[in-house]
C-alpha positions in Angstrom: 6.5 -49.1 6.3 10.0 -47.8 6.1 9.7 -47.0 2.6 6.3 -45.3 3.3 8.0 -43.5 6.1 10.9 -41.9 3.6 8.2 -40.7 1.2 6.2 -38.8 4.0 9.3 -36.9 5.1 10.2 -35.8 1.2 7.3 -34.9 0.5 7.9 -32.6 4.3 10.8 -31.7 2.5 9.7 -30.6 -1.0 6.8 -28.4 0.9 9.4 -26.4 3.0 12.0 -25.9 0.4 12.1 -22.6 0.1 12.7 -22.3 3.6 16.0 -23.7 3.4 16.5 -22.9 -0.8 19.8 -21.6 -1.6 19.9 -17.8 -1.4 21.7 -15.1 -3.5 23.9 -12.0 -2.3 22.0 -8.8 -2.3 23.0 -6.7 -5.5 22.3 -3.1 -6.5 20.3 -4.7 -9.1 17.6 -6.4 -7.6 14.3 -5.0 -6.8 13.5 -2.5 -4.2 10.2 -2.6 -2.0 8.6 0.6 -1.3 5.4 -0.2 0.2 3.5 -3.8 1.1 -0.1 -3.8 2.2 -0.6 -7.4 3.4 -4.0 -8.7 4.2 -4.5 -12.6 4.8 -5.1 -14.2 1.1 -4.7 -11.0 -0.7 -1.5 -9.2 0.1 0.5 -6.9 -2.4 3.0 -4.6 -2.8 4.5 -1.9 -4.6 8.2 -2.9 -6.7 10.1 -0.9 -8.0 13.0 -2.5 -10.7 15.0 -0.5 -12.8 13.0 2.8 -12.5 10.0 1.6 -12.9 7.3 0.4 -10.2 5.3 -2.7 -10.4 2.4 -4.1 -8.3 3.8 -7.5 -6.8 1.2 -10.1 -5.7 2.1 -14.3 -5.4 3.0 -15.7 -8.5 3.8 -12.2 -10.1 7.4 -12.0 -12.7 9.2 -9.0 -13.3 11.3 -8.7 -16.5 11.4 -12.4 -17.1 13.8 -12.8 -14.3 12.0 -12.4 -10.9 9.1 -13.9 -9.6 7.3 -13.4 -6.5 6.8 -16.5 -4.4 5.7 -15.2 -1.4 4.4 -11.3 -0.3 5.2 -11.2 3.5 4.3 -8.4 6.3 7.5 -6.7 5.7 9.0 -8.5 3.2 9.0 -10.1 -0.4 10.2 -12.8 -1.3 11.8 -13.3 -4.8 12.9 -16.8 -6.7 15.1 -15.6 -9.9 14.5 -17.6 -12.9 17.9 -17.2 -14.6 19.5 -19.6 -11.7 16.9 -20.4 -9.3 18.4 -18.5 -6.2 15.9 -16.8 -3.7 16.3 -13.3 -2.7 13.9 -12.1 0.4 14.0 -8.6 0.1 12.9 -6.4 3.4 11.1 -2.9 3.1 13.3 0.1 4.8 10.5 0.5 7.4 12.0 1.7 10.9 8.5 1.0 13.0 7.7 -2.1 14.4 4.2 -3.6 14.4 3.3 -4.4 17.7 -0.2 -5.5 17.4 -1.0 -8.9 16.3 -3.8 -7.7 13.7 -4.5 -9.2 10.6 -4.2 -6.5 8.1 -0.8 -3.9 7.9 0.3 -1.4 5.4 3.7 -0.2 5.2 5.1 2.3 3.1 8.1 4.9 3.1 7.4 8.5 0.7 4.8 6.8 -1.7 2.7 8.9 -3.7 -1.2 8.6 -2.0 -2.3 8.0 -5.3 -0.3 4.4 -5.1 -1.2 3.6 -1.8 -5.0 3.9 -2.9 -4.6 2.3 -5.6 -3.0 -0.7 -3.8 -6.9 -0.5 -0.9 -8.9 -0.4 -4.3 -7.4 -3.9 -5.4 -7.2 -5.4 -2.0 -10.3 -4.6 -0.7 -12.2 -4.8 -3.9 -13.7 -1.3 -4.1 -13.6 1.6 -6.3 -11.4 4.7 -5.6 -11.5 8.4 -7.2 -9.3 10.9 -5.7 -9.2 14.6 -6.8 -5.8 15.8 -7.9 -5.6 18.6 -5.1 -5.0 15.3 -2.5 -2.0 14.3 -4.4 1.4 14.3 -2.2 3.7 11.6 -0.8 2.6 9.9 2.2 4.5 7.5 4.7 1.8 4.8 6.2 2.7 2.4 9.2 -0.7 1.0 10.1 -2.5 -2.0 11.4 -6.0 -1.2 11.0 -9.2 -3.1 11.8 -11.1 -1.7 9.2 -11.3 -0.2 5.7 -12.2 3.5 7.4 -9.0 3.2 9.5 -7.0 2.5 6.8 -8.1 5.4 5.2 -7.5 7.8 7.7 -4.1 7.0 8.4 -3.1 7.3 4.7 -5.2 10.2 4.3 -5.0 13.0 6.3 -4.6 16.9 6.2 -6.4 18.8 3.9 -8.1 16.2 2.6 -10.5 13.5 3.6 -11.8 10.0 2.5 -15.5 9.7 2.0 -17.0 5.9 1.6 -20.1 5.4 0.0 -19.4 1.3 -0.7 -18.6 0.3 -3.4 -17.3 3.8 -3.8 -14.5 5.7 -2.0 -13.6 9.8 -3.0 -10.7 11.4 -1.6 -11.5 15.0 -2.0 -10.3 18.3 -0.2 -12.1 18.6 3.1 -14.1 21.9 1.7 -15.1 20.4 -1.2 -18.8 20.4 -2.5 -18.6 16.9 -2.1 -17.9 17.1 1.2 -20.7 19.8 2.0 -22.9 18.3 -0.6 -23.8 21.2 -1.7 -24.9 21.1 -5.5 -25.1 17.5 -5.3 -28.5 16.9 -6.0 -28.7 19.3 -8.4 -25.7 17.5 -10.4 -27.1 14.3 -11.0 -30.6 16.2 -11.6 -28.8 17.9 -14.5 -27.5 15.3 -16.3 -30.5 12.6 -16.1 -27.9 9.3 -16.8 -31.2 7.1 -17.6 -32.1 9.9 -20.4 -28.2 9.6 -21.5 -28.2 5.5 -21.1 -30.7 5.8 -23.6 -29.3 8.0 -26.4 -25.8 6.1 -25.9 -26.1 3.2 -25.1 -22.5 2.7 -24.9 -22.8 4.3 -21.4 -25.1 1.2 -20.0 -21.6 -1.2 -20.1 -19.4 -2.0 -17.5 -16.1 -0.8 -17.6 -12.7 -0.5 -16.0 -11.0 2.8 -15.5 -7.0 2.7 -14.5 -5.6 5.9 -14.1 -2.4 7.0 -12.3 -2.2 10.7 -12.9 -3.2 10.4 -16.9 -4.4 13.9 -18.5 -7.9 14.6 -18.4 -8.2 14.2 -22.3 -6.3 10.7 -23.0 -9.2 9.6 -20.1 -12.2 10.8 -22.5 -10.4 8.9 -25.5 -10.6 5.4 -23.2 -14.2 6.5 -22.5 -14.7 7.4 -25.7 -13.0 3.6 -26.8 -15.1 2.0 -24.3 -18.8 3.3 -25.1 -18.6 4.8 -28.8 -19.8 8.3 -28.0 -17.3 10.6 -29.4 -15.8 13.0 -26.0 -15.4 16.7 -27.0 -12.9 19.2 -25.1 -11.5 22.4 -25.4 -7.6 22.8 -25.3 -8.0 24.4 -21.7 -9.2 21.2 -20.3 -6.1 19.6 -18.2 -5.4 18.3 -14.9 -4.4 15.0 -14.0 -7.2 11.9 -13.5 -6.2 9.7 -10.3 -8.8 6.8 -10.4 -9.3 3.0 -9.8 -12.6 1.7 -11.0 -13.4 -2.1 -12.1 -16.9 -3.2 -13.7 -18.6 0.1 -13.2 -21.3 1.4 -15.4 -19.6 3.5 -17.9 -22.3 6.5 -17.0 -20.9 6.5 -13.3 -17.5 6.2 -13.9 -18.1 9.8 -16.0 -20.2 10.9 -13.4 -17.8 10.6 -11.1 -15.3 11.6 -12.9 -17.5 15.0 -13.8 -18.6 16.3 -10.6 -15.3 15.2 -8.6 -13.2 17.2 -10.6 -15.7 20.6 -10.8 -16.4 19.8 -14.5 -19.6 19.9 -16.6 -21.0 18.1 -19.5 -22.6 19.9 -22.9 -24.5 18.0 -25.5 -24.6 18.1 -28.7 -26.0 16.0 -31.6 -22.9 14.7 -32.4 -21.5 13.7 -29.0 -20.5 15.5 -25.5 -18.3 17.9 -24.3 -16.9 18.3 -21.1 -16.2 21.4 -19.8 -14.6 23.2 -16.6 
């Protein structure tokens, strides 16, 4: 029994190790935490490590050196690989959160693109935002809901409209907004006419895109469903997007009418136009 006894409480032990794990000295060096969305089971947060930002998530390494154990309400905490150590690293966050809700985002001057991009993965849904509603936002929320969260990292001029699995963030006078011409749009353009003509358009796709030019977009599409994407030089402005096995004709549907552009055929491929 004793013997039994002394394995329990290792075992106790092992769990809770990183509780009591030897830490390191903070150093210029290591990681800085900008923003942390934390939801029960699926938390995440934005890294950023020698100039460059990462999306940090349980079990996540950086650089071959540091590895995410645990993504905490205002924290993150970090296990080096080169010796073991664990850093917990807090985000610069000056509010308190009071309220003893599930769900929290925190952030400090992140760009809204990020921030949406970081509600897309953790509540699984599908984000466009047009490039008008990019600016740096500071978010210290404990919402109930997906709408809530929404509306406290989007706010101003612009507005967040949620058509599950969908979310736009467009400027608040906006045809999509009004929906005016909306109708008329998709009338246009017939997708079930162009699924048939391209097939390439009937596959589901992923679309990541954190600012990319309008063009280097239409060459992913343009990898992804075989139809060769024409443009004139005039065509630029930034794509801000976050879609995951969509239909290849939606994701350039919404891609067309959120950003005021048009398609042209021809018997060699489309165009798209503005």
């Amino acid at each position: 029994m004793l013997i039994k006894g002394l394995y329990v409480i290792g075992l106790i032990i092992f769990a809770i190790c990183p509780v009591f794990g030897e830490y390191a000295p903070m150093t210029p060096d290591m990681p800085q935490i900008k923003a942390i969305l934390y939801k029960t089971g699926n938390p995440i947060a934005i890294v950023s490590l020698n100039g460059t930002d990462y999306h940090a998530f349980n079990g996540a390494v950086f650089e071959d050196e540091w590895k995410v154990e645990e993504v905490r309400r205002k924290s993150v905490l970090f296990r080096k690989k080169s010796n073991y150590m664990f850093v917990e690293i807090f985000l610069n966050n000056k509010k308190n959160l009071r309220q003893t809700i599930d769900t929290s985002f925190l952030g400090r001057d992140i760009w809204l693109s990020d921030a949406l991009e970081l509600i897309a993965k953790v509540y699984n849904v599908n984000i466009m935002m047009h490039p008008a509603c990019e600016k740096k936002v500071s978010i210290s929320t404990q919402p109930r809901t997906l709408k809530s969260l929404l509306n406290a990292a989007v706010h101003g001029w612009c507005t967040a409209v949620i058509e599950l699995p969908f979310v736009y963030v467009v400027p608040m006078n906006s045809d999509f907004v009004k929906g005016t011409n909306y109708n008329y749009f998709i009338s246009s353009y017939d997708l079930s006419r162009l699924e048939f003509y391209y097939p390439g358009l009937r596959e589901l796709g992923w679309l990541e895109s954190r600012g990319d030019d309008i063009k280097l977009v239409l060459r992913r599409l343009s990898n992804g469903t075989g139809i060769p994407f024409m443009f004139s030089e005039k065509l630029n402005f930034p794509v801000y997007a976050s879609f995951r096995n969509v239909k290849f004709s939606v994701i350039l549907e919404k891609l067309l009418y959120i950003n005021d552009c048009y398609l042209i055929e021809y018997e060699k491929g489309l165009e798209i136009a503005r």
